[in-house]
N, C-alpha and C positions, 0 to 999 in steps of 0.2 A: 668380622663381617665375611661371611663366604661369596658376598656378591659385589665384586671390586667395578671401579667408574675411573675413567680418567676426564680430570676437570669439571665433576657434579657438584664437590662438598664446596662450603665457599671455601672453608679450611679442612686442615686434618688427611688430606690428598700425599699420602708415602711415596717412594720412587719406586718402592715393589706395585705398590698398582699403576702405576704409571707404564712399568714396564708389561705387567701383564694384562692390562686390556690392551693397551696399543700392539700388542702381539698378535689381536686378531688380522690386525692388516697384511700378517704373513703368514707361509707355504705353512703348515703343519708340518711335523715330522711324524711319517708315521709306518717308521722300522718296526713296530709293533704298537697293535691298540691300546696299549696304557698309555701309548707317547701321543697321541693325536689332540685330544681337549685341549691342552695346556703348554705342550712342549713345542716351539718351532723350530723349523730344518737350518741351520746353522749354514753358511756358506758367506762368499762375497760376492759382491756386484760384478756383473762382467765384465772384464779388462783393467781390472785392478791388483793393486799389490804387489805387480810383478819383481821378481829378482834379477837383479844385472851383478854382474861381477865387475866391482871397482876396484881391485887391486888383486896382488898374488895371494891374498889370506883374507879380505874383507869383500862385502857385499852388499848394495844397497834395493832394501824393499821399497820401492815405490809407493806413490799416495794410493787409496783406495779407499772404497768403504766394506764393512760388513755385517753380518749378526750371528753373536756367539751366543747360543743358548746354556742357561744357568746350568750347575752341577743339578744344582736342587731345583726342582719343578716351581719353587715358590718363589724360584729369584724373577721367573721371567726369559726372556730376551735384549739381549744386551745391545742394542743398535750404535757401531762403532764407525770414526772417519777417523784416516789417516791421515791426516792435511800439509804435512813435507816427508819428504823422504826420510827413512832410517838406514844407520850405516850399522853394519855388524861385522866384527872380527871372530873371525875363527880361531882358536888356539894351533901351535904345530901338530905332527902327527904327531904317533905314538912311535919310538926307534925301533918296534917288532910287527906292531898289530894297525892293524887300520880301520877304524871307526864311522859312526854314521852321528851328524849332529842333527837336532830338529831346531826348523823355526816354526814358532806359532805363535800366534796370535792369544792374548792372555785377558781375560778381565779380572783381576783381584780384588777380591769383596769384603770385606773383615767381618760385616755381619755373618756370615754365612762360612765363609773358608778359615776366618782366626789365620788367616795369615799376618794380621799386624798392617795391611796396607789395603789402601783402596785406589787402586787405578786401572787404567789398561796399556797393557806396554805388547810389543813387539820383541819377544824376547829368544835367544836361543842358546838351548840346552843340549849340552855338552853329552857322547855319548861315550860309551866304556870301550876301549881298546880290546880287538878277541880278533881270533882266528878266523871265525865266523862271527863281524858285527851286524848288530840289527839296531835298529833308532830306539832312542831312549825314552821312558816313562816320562809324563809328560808334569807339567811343574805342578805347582798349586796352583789353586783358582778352577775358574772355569775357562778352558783354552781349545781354539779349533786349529789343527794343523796345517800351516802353507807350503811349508818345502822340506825334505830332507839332504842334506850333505854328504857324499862322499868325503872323508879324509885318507887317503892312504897312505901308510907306513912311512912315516920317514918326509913328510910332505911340510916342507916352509917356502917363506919367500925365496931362502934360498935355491930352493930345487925346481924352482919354479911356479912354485903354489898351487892352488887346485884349479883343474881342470873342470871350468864353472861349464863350458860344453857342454859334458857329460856327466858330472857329478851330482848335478842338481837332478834330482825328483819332484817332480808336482804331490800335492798332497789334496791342495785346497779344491772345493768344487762351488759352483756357483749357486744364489740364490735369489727367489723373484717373491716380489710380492705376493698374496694371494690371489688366483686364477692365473696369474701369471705362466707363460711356458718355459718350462728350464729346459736351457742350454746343457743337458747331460745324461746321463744313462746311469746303469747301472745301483738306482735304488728304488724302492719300494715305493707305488703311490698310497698318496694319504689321503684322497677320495675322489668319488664315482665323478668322474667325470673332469680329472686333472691330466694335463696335456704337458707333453714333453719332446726336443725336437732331439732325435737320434741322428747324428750323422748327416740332415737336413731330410729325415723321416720324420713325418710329424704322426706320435703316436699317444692314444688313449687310455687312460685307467679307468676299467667298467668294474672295480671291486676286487678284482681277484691275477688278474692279467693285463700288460699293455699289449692294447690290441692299434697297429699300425693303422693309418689312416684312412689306405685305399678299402681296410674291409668292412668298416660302418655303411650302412645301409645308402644308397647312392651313388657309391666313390666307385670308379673305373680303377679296379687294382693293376698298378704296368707289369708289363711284360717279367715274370720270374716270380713277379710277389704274392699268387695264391696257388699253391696247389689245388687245394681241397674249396667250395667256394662254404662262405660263411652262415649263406641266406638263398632260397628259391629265388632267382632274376636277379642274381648278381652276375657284373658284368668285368671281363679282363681283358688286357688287352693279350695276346699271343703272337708276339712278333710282327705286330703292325695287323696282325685278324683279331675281329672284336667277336664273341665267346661271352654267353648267357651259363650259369649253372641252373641246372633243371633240377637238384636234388639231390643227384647222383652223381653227375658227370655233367664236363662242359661239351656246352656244343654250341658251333658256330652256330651266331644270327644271321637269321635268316633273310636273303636279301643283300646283306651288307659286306659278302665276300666267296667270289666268284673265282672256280678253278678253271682255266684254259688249257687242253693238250690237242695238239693234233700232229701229226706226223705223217708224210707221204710218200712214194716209192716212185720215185723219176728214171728208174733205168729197169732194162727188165732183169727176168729173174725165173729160171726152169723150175717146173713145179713137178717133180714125181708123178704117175699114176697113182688111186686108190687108196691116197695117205691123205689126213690130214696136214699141210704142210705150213708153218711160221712163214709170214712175208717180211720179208724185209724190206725196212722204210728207210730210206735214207738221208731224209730230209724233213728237219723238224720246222713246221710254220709256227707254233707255239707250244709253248712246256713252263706253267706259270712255277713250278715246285720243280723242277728238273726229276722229273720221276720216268723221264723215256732212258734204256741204256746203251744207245746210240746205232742199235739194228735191230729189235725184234720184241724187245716188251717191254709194258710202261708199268711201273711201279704206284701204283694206288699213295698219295700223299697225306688222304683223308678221308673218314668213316664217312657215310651217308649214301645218300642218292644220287646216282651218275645217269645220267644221257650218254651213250657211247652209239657210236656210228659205224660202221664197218663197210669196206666197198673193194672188191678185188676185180681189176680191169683185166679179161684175158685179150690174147694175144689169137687172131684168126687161124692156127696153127693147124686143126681139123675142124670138124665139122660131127664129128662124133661124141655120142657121151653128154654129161653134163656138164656146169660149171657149179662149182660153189665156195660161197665165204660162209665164213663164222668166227664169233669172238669167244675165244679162249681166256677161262681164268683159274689160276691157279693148275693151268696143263689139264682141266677139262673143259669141254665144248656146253656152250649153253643151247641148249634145245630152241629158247625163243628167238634166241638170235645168232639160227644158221637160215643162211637162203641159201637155195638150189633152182638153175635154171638151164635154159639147155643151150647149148652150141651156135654158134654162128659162123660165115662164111667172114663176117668181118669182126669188131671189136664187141667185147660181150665184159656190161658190166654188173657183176651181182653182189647184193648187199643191201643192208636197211639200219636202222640205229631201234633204237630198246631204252627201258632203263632199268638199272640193274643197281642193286644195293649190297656197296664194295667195302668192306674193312680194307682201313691203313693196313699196308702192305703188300694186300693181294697184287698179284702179277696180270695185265691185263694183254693179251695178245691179237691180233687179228690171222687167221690161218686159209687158206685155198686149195682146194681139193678139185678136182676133177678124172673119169673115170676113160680116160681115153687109154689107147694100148700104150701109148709112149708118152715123154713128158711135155706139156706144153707151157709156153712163156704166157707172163703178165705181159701187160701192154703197161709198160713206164713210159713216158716221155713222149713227142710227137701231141701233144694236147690231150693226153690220157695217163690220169696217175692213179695209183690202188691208196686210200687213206685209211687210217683208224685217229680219230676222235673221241675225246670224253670231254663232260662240262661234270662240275660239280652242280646238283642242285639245291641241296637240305639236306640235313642231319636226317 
């Protein structure tokens, strides 16, 4: 019969079908497509098994359950419980070389293996003394690996015995029922749509790739987790700013994250003749990116559209000439937003705001000019400051 049933026939029901319909209820393995149908992913149940060292040369493996998948595709899955601890002795070292033993876990099946026995044992195999040891072939039967041994040279109870610290290697990895999420990494999914928790990343198999959790369609990927976005109106976070991808590039949502800068000049400050001249601001009221460099220009933090302000307060010094501000970017003067006005006997304030669309980086300055024969002051302080402002508005 090619089409096996567990508990249909009244009779005539083998333990090979037994074991391979009840197979369906577990993970596939599916390290490559011939293993998927019929083969499952071998591991044990979480928190089981474990190894303690009970003396200078022996060790005991804890209760546990697991499933060791057959040599042969027609054994099935071998669903195994450990139900009291085992103890295992190691033999001494080698008096030159130092070796690696293996524990595993064993089903022996005489149908299938002609080993002469049918059981499951917890067994371990002794490895070959070398200069360079590596763990040994693994016995007969069908067996999943739990731990491997250091022995080094010369190692008994007398010298102390093994160093279970450090000697012990993990081997074993865990396994869940089907749809189940495993608790591990580093193998292959065995279908669309099998979930697995990395590191406490919970990630997806879409066929061909685990794709991490935040970049499926709705998931707010955190802070570091996408470069590139996966999908049109996917959303990230960027260090506490939430960030749409348009396709191309991200760019802040709009509405949902607001840049502040403003900086102002409370002491005065002589302004040359006939030059455009940088004010210096000495005091910042707000700088949400710290992008001011603490006298005379503010570093752009973010692509888009700015509101910038500019307002330079003179100082009654003549009465000649004109006055003017302008916002400087990148060490040139923007045409829309320079004012010019004329002199006064008393305080003369010139300026207006714009908006101007600034790439991360640009340098953004506020400058004052006017064309008198000698140099005249700003008016800082006394209830008159010079500012430069910018808000962010949109990408």
């Amino acid at each position: 019969m090619t089409v096996r049933a567990a508990w249909l026939q009244s009779s005539g029901q083998t333990r090979e079908d037994t074991r391979i319909a009840l197979s369906a209820l577990l993970t596939p393995n599916g390290q490559s497509a011939s293993e998927t149908p019929l083969r499952s992913r071998p591991g044990i149940v979480p928190g089981g098994l474990a190894l303690t060292g009970s003396g200078a040369m022996s060790c005991v493996i804890g209760t546990g359950r697991a499933v060791v998948q057959g040599n042969d595709t027609a054994q099935g899955a071998y669903m195994l419980a450990v139900t009291a601890p085992e103890t295992l002795t190691l033999a001494d070292g080698d008096p030159q070389y130092g070796r690696i033993d293996l524990v595993e876990l064993a089903v022996l099946d005489d149908t299938y293996d002609k080993s002469g026995r049918t059981e499951a044992v917890i067994r371990l195999v002794k490895g070959l003394p070398s200069a360079t040891p590596a763990a040994p072939v693994s016995g007969p039967g069908s067996a999943f690996p739990l731990y491997t041994i250091a022995v080094p040279a010369g190692t008994s109870a007398g010298t102390g015995g093994i160093a279970w610290q450090t000697a012990v290697t993990t081997m074993h990895y865990p396994m869940t029922a089907l749809g189940g999420i495993m608790p591990t990494s580093g193998f292959k999914g065995a279908y669309v749509g099998q979930y697995r928790d990395v590191s406490g990343l919970l990630q997806r198999w879409d066929g061909s790739t685990w794709i991490s959790y935040p970049k499926p369609i709705g998931g707010i990927a955190p802070h570091g987790a996408a470069t590139t976005g996966s999908y049109t109106g996917q959303y990230r976070d960027n260090a506490g700013i939430l960030q749409r991808w348009d396709g191309a590039a991200w760019q802040y949502a709009e509405g949902k994250a607001t840049i502040l800068f403003s900086a102002s000049q409370t002491t005065m400050q002589s302004v040359p003749a006939s030059t455009w001249t940088p004010i210096t601001l000495n005091y910042v009221d707000i700088d949400d990116f710290t992008g001011w460099n603490g006298t005379d220009s503010f570093v752009v933090p973010r692509t888009g559209w700015w509101r910038v302000t500019g307002r330079v307060t003179w100082n009654g010094d003549a009465t000649t000439g004109v006055r003017g501000a302008r916002i400087v970017v990148g060490g040139v003067g923007v045409p829309r937003l320079t004012w010019i006005g004329p002199a006064s006997t008393g305080a003369v304030t010139v300026g207006g705001e714009g908006l101007l669309k600034l790439t991360a980086g640009n340098v953004v300055q506020l400058s004052g000019y006017h064309n008198h024969t000698a140099a005249v002051r700003t008016l800082g302080g006394s209830g008159y400051y010079s500012n430069l402002s910018a808000q962010w508005i949109r990408s």
